[in-house]
C-alpha positions in Angstrom: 46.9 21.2 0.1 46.8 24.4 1.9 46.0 24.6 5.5 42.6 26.9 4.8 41.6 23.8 1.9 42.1 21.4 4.5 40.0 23.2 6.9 37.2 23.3 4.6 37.1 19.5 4.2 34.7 17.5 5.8 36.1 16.0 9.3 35.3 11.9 8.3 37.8 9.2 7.9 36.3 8.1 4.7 36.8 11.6 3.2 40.9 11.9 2.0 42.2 13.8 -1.1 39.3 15.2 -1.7 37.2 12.8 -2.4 34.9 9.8 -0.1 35.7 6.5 0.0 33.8 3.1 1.3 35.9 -0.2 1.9 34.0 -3.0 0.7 35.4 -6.4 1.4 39.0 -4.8 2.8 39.4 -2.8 -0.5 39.0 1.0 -0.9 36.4 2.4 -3.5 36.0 5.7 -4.5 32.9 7.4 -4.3 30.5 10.5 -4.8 29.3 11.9 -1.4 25.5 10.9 -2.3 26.5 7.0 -2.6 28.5 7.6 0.6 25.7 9.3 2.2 22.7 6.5 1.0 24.9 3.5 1.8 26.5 4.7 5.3 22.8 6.2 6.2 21.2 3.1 7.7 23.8 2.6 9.7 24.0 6.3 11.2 20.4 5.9 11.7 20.4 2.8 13.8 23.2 4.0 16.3 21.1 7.5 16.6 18.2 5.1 17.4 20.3 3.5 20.5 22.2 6.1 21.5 18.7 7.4 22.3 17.0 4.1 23.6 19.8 4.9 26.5 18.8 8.2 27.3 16.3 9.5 30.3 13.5 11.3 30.0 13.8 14.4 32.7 11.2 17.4 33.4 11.8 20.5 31.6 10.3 22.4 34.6 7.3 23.5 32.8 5.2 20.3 33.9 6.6 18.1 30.8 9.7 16.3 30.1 11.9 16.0 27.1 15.3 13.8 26.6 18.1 13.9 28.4 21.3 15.8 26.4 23.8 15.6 29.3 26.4 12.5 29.1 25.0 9.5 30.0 27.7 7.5 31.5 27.6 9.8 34.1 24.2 10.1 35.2 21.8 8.4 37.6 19.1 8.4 35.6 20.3 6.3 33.2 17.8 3.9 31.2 19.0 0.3 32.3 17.4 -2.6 30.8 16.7 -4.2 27.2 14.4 -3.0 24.4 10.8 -3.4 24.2 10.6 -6.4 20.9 8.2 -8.5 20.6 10.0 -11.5 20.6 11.0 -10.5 24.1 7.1 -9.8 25.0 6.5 -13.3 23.5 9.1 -14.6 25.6 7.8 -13.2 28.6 4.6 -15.0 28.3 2.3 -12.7 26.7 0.1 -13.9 23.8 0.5 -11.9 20.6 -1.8 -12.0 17.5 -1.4 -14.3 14.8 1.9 -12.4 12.8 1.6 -10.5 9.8 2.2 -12.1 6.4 3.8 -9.3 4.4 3.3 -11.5 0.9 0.0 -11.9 1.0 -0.6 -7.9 2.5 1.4 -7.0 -0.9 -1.0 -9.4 -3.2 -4.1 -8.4 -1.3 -2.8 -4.6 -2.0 -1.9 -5.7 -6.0 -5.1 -7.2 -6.2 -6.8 -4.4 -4.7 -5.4 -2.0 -7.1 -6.0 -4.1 -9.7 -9.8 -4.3 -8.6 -10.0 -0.3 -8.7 -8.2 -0.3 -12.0 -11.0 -2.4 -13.5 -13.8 -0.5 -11.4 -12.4 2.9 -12.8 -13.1 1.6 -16.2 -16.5 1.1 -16.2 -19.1 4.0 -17.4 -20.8 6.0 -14.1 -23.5 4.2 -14.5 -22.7 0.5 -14.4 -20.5 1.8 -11.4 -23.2 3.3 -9.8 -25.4 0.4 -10.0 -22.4 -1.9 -8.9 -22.0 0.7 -5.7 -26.0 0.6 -5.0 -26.2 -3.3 -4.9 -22.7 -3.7 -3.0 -24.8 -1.8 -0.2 -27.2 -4.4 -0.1 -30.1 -2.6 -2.5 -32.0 -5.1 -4.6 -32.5 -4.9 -8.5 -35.7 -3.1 -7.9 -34.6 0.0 -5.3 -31.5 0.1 -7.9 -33.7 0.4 -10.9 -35.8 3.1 -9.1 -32.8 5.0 -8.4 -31.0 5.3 -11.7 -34.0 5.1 -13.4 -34.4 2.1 -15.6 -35.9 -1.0 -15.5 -35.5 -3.9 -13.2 -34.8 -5.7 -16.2 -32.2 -3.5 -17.6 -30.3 -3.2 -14.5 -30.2 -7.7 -14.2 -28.7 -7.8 -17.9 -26.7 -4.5 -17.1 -25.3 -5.8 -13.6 -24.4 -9.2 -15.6 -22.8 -7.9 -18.0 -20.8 -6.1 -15.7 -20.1 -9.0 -13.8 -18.7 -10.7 -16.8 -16.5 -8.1 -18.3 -14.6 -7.7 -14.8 -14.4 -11.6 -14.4 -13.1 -11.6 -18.1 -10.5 -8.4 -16.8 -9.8 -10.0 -13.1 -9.3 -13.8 -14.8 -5.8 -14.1 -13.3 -7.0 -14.3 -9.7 -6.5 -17.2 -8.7 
């Protein structure tokens, strides 16, 4: 390899004879720089994230401030201290709201979509008349508005009733 080659190539441990490499359970595997890239990200990303955590916030002399860019380990205005985490907030005494179950946010969003699917299948008109009485209107003000009968709109609004149960039957 010629000197002006070698200057071209990236400066990274992982990168020799051309090509990137990842050691995965003490052996060396060859890779393309986009798997090297997707796999060492999250890790890049979480030391940016503390590396920052550590640094002040000074004034910019234009009455706001922005982040520190000198070298922390030698200035006074070091951040000292932990991270904000909730655990540690709990820990501290403070009462936090009941915590979020992520398997039933997904199902409720499934289910959701699901709903919308069905809804999105129905002609404008049985929608419409499911929109009116979801707003509280009874069979009568509905009737008025799309202009049928009372009478139509009850078999109408049944009937739409049944074919979503008959399309939603898997909810539990």
């Amino acid at each position: 390899m010629s000197i002006n080659e070698n200057q071209n190539q990236p400066k990274n441990k992982d990168f020799f004879n051309g090509v990137w490499h990842l050691t995965v359970n003490d052996q060396v595997i060859e890779v393309t720089e986009e798997v090297y890239r997707a796999i060492k990200r999250p890790s890049w990303t979480e030391r940016k994230r503390k590396e920052r955590e550590k640094r002040c916030i000074v004034s910019n002399d234009r009455d706001r401030t922005k982040r520190c860019t000198e070298d922390c380990s030698q200035c006074d205005n070091q951040r000292t201290g932990s991270v904000l985490s909730l655990d540690k907030f709990i820990d501290d005494g403070f009462e936090v709201a009941n915590a979020v179950d992520v398997a039933g946010l997904i199902e409720d969003k499934l289910r959701l979509e699901e709903l919308c699917a069905a809804l999105n299948e129905l002609d404008p008109d049985n929608r419409r008349i499911l929109e009116l009485f979801y707003t509280g209107k009874s069979e009568r003000e509905i009737a008025d508005n799309i202009g049928l009968s009372q009478k139509a709109v009850n078999k109408r609004k049944t009937k739409i009733f049944a074919q979503l149960r008959d399309q939603l039957k898997n909810w539990a």
